[in-house]
N, C-alpha and C positions, 0 to 999 in steps of 0.2 A: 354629699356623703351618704351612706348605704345607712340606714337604721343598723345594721349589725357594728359597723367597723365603731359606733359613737360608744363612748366609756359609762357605760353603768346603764345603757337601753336594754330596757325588758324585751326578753325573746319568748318563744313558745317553741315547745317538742313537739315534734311528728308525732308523738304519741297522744297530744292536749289534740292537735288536731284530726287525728284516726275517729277520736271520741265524738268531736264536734262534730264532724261530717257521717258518724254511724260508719266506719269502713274499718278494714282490714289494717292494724299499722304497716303491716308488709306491705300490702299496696298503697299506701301514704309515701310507703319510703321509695317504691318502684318508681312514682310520678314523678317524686322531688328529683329522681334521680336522673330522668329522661327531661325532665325541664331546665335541669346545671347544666347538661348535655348539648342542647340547646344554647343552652345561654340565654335564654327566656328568666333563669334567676341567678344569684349567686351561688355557687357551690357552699353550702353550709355546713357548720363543721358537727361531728359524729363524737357523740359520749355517749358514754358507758353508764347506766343507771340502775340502783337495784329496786327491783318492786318486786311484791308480795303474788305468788301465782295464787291460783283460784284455789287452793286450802288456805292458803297464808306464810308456803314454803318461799323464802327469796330467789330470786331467779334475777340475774343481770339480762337487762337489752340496749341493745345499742339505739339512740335515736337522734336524730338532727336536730339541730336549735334553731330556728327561724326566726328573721326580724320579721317586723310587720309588714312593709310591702311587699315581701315576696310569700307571704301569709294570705295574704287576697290572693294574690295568683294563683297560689296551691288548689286553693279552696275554688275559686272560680274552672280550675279545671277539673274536678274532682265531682264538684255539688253545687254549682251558684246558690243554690236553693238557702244552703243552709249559711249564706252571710250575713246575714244578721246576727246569728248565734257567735260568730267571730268577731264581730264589731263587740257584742256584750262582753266579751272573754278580755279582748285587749283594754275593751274599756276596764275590767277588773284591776289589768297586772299594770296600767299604768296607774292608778290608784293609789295599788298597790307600793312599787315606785316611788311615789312623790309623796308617803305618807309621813309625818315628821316622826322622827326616832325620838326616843325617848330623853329628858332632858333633864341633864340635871341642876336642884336648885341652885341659884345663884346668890342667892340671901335668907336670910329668915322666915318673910313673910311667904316667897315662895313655896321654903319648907312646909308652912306653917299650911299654905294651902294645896301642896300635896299632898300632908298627911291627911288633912278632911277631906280629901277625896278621894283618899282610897279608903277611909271611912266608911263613907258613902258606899263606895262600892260594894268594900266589904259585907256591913247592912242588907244592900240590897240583894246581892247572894246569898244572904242566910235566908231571908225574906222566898226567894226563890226557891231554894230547897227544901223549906217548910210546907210550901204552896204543894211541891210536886210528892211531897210525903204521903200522902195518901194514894195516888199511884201507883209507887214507887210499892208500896208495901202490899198492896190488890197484885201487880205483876210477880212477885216474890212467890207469894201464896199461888199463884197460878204456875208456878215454875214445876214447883212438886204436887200439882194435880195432874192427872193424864188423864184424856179421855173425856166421856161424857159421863154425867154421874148423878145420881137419884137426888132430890132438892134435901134430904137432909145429911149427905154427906157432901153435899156443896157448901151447906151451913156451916160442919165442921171446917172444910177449908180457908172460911170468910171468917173463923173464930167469931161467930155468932149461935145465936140461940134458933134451932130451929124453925121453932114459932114465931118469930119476930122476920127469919126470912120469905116465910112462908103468906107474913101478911105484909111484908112491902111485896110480893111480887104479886100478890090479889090488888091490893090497894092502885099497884101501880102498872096496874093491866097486862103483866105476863101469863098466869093462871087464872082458872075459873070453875067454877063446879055448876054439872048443867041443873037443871032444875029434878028436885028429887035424886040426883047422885054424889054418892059417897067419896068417887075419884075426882082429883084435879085431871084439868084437862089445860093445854098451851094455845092462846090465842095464833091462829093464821101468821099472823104477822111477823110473831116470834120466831112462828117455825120459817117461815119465807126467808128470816136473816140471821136463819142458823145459831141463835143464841138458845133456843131451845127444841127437844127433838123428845116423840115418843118413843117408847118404846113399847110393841104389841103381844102379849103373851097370851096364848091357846092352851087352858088348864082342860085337862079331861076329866072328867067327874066320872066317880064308878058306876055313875046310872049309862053310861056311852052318851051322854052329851059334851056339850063343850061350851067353855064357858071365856070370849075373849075381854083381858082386862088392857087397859093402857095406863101407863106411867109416864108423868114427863118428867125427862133426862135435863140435866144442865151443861149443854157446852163447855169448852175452854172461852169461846169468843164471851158466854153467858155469866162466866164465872169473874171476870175480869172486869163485862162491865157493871156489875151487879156488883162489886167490889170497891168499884168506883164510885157508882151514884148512891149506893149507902154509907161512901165515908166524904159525901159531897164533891168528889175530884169534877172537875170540868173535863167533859168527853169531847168537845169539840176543841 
């Protein structure tokens, strides 16, 4: 018997598989179509699906439902390359499949101990949202900053004290002042990972010299993880 014709077998779209193999779903659907053809597979049957186009307007496609054997065949004629990535896929949606539904108590004690476990759960998602809080609130603040911006209105937007920013980013090796000068200046490194950038201004003084100063700017990428690591979030 065919993986398709059996009752409640997990199948995949021409579309799960266009993904898989990096192609065209139209030419996903051109191959399946010349391999029913053949008789190389079974002719699969064609629904109708609505997904979201590349704004997020709906848009219906048609796409085939493929059981698994004729899933290796597709892909083998398509991409060999990429079967393994279909071996992990189907390993997913049979999983998926045979995962047990939810159940309900059948006594007391079982009540008793699904309510503590969704206790548990629950707990441990507040536990989770607490952790991601500081983040959560560095991105926020990053939403309504634009651009790259002078270290004390980057202070304003971390709702800090200027001076306190000013000496976590010395202390913690973003700025520096050279010896005998008055300006900060951004360690290489900083600027190498775009978290921080100067900025070079040419003042003309009335005698006709000129006199050039540098400022270091604070990124969006700077602001955010400077937001981070002085409300202790984990960057990795």
């Amino acid at each position: 018997m065919n993986d398709l014709t059996m009752p409640g077998a997990p199948t995949m779209s021409s579309r799960e598989i266009a993904e898989l193999v990096e192609s065209r779903h139209d030419d996903v659907k051109r191959s399946i179509e010349r391999l029913a053809a053949r008789g190389v597979i079974v002719q699969p049957p064609l629904a109708d699906v609505q997904i979201p186009d590349s704004i997020g307007r709906p848009r219906v496609v048609s796409e085939y439902r493929i059981c698994k054997r004729d899933s290796y065949v597709i892909v083998a004629q398509l991409s060999p390359e990429f079967t393994a990535r279909l071996v992990d896929r189907w390993q997913q949606l049979e999983q998926q499949a045979t995962a047990p539904a939810f159940a309900i108590p059948q006594s007391m004690s079982e009540a008793l101990r699904l309510a503590a476990d969704l206790a548990e759960d629950r707990d441990r998602l507040k536990q989770e949202v607490a952790a991601a809080a500081p983040k959560v609130e560095a991105l926020n603040r990053l939403a309504v900053a634009g651009g790259a911006m002078c270290i004390t209105d980057a202070a304003k937007n971390l709702q800090e004290q200027p001076k306190r920013v000013f000496e976590w980013m010395q202390s913690n090796g973003w700025i520096y002042r050279r010896p005998g000068g008055a300006t900060w200046t951004a360690y290489q490194d900083k600027l190498q990972r775009g978290v921080l950038e100067h900025k070079i201004t040419t003042v003309h003084r009335n005698d006709g010299s000129e006199k050039v100063t540098t400022q270091v700017l604070v990124t969006a990428k700077g602001l955010t993880e400077i937001a981070q690591k002085m409300r202790g979030a984990d960057l990795h």
